[in-house]
N, C-alpha and C positions, 0 to 999 in steps of 0.2 A: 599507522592503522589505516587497512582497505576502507574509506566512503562507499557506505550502503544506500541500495536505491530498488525501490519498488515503481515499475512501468506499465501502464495500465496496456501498451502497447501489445505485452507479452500476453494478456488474457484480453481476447476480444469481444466486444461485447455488442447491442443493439445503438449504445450509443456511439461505438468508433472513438474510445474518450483515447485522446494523446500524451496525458500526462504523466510525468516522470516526475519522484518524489525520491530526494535523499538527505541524509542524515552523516552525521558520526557515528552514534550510537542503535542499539537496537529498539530500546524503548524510545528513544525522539521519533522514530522510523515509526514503528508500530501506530504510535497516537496520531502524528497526522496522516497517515494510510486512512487510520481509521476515520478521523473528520475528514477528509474526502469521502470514502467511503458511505459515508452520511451525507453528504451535505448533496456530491453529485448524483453515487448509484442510489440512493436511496436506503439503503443497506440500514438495519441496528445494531447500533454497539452491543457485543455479547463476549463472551468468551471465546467461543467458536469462530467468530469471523475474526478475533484480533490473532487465533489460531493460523488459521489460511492466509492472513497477510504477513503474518512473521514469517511465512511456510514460502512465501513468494520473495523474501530477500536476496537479492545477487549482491555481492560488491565489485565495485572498480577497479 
């Protein structure tokens, strides 16, 4: 099985954030995309945003 990984590199933002997040699975991936997403963008947990970060998974 490909290792999945979500890079913040690949969507630029105001804060320039460098982080690279991966997983085995999709839902491991998804949930801490998402506390990232919370904790540094600022972002709320919804449907929609755990939409756009599944939507952003590449694998290795």
């Amino acid at each position: 099985m490909a290792r999945m990984f979500v890079d913040c590199r690949d969507y630029p933002s105001e804060m320039n954030c460098t982080v690279a997040i991966s997983a085995d699975t999709k839902e491991e991936l998804v949930d801490a995309a998402v506390q990232h997403a919370i904790a540094v963008h600022g972002h709320h947990d919804s449907p929609q945003l755990r939409e756009e970060l599944a939507k952003m998974i590449k694998t290795q």
